[in-house]
N, C-alpha and C positions, 0 to 999 in steps of 0.2 A: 392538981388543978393548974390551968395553964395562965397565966398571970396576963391581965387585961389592962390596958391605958388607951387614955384618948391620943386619938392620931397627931403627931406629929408634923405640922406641913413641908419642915424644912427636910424631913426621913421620908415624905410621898415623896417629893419632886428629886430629890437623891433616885429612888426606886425610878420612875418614871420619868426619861428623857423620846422628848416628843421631836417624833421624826421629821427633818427640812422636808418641806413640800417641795418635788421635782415638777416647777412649772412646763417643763417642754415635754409634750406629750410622747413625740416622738423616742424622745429616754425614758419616760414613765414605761412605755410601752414594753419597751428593751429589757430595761433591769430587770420588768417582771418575769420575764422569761428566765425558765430554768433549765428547761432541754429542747431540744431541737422541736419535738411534739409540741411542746408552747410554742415556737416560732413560726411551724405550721398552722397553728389554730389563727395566730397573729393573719397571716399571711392569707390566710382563705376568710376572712374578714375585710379587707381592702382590698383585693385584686378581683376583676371580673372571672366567672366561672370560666370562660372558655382558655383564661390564659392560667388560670390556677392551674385546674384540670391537664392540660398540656403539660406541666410540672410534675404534678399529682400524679399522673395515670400511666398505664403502662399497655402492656399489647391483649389484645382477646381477653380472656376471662383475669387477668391481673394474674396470675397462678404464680409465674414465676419471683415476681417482684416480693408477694405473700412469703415465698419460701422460703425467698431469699434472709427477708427482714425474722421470717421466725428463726431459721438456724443461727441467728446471734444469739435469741434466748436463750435458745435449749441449748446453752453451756453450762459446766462446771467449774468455778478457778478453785484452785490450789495451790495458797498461800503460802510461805515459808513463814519463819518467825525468828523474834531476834537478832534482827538484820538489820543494822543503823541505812534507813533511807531519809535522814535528816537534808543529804543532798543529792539530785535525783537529774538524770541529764539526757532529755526525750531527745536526741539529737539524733536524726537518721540518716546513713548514706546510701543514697539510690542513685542508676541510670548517672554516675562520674561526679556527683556532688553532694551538697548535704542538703538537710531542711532538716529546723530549728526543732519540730515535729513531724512523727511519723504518717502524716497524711498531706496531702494537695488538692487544689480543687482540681475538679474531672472537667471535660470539654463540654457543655449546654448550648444549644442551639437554638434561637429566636430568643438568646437572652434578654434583651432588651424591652422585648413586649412585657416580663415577666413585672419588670419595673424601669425605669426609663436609665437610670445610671448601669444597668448592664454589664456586663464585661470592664468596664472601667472600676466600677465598684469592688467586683470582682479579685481583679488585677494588684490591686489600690492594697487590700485589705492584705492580699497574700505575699505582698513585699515586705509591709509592715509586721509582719508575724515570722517572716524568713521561711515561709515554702513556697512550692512551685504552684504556678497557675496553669491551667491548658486553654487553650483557645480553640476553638472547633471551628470546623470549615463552615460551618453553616454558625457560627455566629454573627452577631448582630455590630461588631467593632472593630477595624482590621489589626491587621496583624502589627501596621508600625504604630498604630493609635495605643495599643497592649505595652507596648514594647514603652512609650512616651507614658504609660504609668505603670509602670511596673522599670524602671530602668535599671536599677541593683540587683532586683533580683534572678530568681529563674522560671524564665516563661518557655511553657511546653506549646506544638501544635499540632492539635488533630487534623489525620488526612482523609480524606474520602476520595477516591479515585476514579476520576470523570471519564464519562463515556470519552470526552473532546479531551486526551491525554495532556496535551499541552497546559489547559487550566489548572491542573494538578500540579506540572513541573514547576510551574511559574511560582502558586502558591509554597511550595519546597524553597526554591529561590528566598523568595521573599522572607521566608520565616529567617532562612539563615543568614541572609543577607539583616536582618535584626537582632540575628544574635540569639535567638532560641536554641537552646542547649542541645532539644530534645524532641524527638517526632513519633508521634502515636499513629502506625499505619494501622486503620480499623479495618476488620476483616470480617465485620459480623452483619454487616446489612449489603448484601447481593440485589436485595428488594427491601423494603421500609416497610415494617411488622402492622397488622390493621389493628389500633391505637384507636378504639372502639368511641373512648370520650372526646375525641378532637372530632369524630366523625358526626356524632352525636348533636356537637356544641358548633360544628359548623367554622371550625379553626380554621384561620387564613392570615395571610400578609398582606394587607391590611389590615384589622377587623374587619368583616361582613357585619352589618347593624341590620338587625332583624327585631320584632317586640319585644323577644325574649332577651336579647341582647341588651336594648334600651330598659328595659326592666329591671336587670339583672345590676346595669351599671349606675341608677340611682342612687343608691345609699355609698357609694365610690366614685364621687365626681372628682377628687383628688388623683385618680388612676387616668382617667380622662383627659384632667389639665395639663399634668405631665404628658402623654400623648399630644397631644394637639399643639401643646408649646415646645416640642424639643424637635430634632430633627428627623426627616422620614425614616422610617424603620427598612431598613433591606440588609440584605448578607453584604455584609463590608464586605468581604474578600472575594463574592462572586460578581459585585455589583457589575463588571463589563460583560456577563452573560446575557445579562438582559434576559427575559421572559417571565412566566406567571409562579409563583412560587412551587404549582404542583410541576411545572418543566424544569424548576431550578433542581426539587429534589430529585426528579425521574434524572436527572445528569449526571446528581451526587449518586444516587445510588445503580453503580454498575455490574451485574447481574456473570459477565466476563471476566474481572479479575481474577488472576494468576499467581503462581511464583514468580512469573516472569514479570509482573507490574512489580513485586518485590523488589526483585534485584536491578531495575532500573531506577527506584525510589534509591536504592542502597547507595548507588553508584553516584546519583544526585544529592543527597545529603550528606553532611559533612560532621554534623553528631552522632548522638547516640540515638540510635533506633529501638522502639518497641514495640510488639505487635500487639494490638487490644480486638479483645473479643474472643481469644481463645478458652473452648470451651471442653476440653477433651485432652486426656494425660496424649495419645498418641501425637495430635498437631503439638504441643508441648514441644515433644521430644523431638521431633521431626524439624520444629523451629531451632532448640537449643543448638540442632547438631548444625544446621544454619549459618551458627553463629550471631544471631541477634543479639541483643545487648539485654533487654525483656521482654520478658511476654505480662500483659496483663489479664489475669484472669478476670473476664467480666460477660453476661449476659446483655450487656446495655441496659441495666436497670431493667429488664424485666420487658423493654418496649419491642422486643424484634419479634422472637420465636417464643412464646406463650410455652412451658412447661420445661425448659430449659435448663440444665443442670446449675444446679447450685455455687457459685463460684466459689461461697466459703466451703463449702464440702469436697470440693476438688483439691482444696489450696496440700493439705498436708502430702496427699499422693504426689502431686505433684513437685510440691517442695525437694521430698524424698529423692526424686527420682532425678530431676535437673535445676535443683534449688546452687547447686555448689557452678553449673555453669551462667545460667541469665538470673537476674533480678526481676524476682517476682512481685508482682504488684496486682493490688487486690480490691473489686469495687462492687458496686450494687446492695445494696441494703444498710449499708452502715447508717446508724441513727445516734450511736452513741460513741463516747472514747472508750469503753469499755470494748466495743464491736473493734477497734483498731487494735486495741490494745493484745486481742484474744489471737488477730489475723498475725502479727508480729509473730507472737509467741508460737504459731501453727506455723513459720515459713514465709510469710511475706516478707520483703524489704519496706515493702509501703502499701499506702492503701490512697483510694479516691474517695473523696463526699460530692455530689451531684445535688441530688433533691437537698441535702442539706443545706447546701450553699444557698441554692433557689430559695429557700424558705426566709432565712435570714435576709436575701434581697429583697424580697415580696414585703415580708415587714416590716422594714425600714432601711431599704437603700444601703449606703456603704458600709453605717453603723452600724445594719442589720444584719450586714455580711461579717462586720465586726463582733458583733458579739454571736455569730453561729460559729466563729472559728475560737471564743476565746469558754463557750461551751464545752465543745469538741477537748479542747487542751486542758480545762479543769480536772473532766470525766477522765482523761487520759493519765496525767498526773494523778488523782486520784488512787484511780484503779491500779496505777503501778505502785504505789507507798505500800497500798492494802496488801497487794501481792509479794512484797517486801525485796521489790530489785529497785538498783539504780540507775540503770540505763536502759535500752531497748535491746542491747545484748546478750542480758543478761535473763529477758523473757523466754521460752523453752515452751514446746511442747508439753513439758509432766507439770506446767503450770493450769493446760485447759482440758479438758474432755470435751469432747461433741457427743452430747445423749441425743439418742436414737427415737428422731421419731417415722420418717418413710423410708421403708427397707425394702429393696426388691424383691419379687416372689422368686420363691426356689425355683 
C-alpha cells in the first residue's frame, strides 16, 4: 500500500519554483525560440509579406532551395563512443584565419528593409561571436559603416561585377582600403533568377503601397515605424549610381563576365579571394588549378537557376578532388548546427547561414541575430559531444552518410 499524508506546504514550494516573469517582450520572444524554424514563425508575424517573402522565397517553383534543405535530413551520423568530449573546441580556419565557429553570415541584399538595424545588426553580432560577416554589393550599409561595427573582427565582401567596370574596381578598393580580409567574386547571376513571390508581392525600393500592402501592414505598425523613422533605404555601396532599383540590379547583374573580369579582380585585391556560386566538380577544378584561395559551393539559396545541383551533394566529390588545394566553403539550406556540423565532416572548411540570419533579424533585430547565431552554436556543439569528437578536425566522412533520395536515370 503506498503510504498517504496531508501535503506539506513547505515540500510544494520546495517542489515548485515559479518562473521571473520576462517583462520585455522582445526577450520573452527570443528565449522562446528554439530553432531557427521558431525564429522564422517569429519573423513572418512582424515583418510585411513582401519583405518576408523576399527572404523566404526563392526562384520559379522553390525546387531547389526544397532540395537543398531536404539533403540535410536525409543523413545518417555515426557516433563514436567512449571518447572524453568534456572539452570540445568549434574553432575553424578558413580563407588565412579562424572563426570561433565553423559558420559566417553569407552576403543578403536589401538587408535593411528586412528590419531596419540591418547589416549593422548583422556585423554587430558576428564580431561578438568571433566569425566572419559578408557584406554584399547590394546591401543596405556600406562597406566603411560594416567595418565601424564590426572593427576586430573579419569582414568578408561580396562582388557583383558591373556592366560600368569602374563601380566594381572602386568597390574592391574600398573594401580593402577597410581591411576586409576576404572577397566573394560571385559567379552565379549573369541574369537575376524570376523570384516568382517578389513578382507576385510587387517588391521594390521603396515599398509600392497598394490595399494589399496597407492591409497586410496593419497588425505590423512597428515594421512601419521603424521605416518611416530611420534613414532612406538605398544600396550604401551603389548609392553614386543613381537610378531605379530595377536599373541598379540590370548593372549588378552582367550577363558578360569572364576569366578575364577574374584576373583583373585578382590583380586589384590584396586578400584572399573566393569564387561563390560554383556549382559543378569540373568549374571546381578548373578554378583550384587557378589558383584561387576558395570556391564556395553554393546555388544562391535556391534564388537563380530553379533545379540546380545540390551544393551539399556536390561538397564530398568535390572535396575529394581539390579539397587539399582551396578551401571549401559551403551554403544554401543550412537550418540547423547539425546541417554545419554534417558539411565539415563531408569536406568543407566552412559553411554560410543566409535565411538564417534574416530570420533572427526579422524577429528581433540585433538580439535576434543574436540569438539565431547562439542557436546555430548550441546545435553545433551539441551534435559534436553526441558524435563524440573534440574539434572540427576531428569530424570525417565515416561520421555522416548521405541517403539516397533523387538518383539519376540510368
Amino acid at each position: 500500500m503506498v503510504q498517504r499524508q496531508f501535503p506539506k506546504p513547505a515540500e510544494i514550494f520546495e517542489l515548485m519554483q515559479f518562473k521571473k516573469p520576462e517583462l520585455d517582450g522582445r526577450r520573452r520572444r527570443l528565449d522562446a525560440a528554439l530553432t531557427i524554424e521558431d525564429l522564422r514563425a517569429i519573423a513572418k508575424r512582424r515583418t510585411p509579406a513582401a519583405a518576408f517573402d523576399y527572404t523566404d522565397g526563392a526562384a520559379e517553383g522553390e525546387l531547389s532551395l526544397a532540395r537543398a534543405r531536404q539533403a540535410f535530413k536525409d543523413i545518417e551520423f555515426h557516433p563514436a563512443v567512449l571518447n572524453d568530449v568534456s572539452r570540445l573546441d568549434t574553432t575553424a580556419s578558413v580563407l588565412g584565419g579562424t572563426s570561433t565557429l565553423p559558420f559566417g553570415i553569407a552576403p543578403t541584399g536589401f538587408t535593411r528593409l528586412m528590419q531596419t538595424e540591418g547589416e549593422i545588426a548583422g556585423a554587430g553580432a558576428a564580431g561578438a561571436a568571433g566569425i566572419p560577416f559578408t557584406l554584399s554589393t547590394l546591401g543596405t550599409t556600406s562597406i566603411e559603416a560594416v567595418k565601424a561595427a564590426n572593427p576586430h573582427g573579419r569582414n568578408w565582401f561580396q562582388l557583383y561585377v558591373m556592366r560600368e567596370r569602374e563601380i566594381s574596381y572602386e568597390l574592391v578598393r574600398r573594401a580593402a582600403a577597410s581591411e576586409f580580409d576576404t572577397l566573394f567574386f560571385t559567379v552565379d547571376t549573369p541574369v537575376a533568377g524570376a523570384r516568382l513571390r517578389d513578382a507576385r508581392n510587387g517588391f521594390s525600393i521603396p515599398p509600392q503601397l497598394s490595399l494589399g500592402t496597407v492591409v497586410n501592414a496593419i497588425p505590423r505598425p512597428w515594421w512601419w515605424f521603424d521605416f518611416l523613422t530611420t534613414p532612406k533605404l538605398e544600396f550604401a555601396s551603389l548609392s553614386a549610381t543613381g537610378g531605379t532599383v530595377g536599373e541598379l540590379l540590370d548593372s549588378a547583374m552582367d550577363p558578360s563576365i569572364d576569366f578575364d573580369d577574374l584576373a583583373v579582380i585578382r590583380d586589384l585585391w590584396p586578400g584572399k579571394i573566393a569564387i561563390k556560386g560554383v556549382q559543378t566538380l569540373a568549374d571546381a577544378k578548373k578554378l583550384a588549378d587557378l589558383g584561387v584561395d576558395g570556391i564556395v559551393l553554393s546555388n544562391h539559396g535556391g534564388r537563380q537557376l530553379d533545379r540546380a545541383p545540390i551544393p551539399f551533394h556536390l561538397l564530398p566529390e568535390v572535396a575529394r578532388e581539390v579539397g587539399d588545394d582551396v578551401d571549401i566553403v559551403l551554403d544554401t539550406g543550412i537550418m540547423n548546427g547539425a546541417d554545419i556540423v554534417a558539411s565539415i565532416a563531408l569536406g568543407a572548411k566552412f559553411t554560410l547561414i543566409g535565411r538564417a540570419y534574416l530570420y533572427g533579424l526579422m524577429a528581433g533585430g540585433r538580439e535576434g541575430v543574436d540569438r539565431a547565431i547562439e542557436i546555430l552554436a548550441d546545435q553545433v556543439v551539441r551534435t559534436m559531444k553526441l558524435l563524440q569528437v573534440t574539434c572540427t578536425d576531428e569530424l570525417e566522412s565515416s561520421h555522416v552518410t548521405q541517403l539516397q533520395r533523387l538518383l539519376p536515370r540510368g
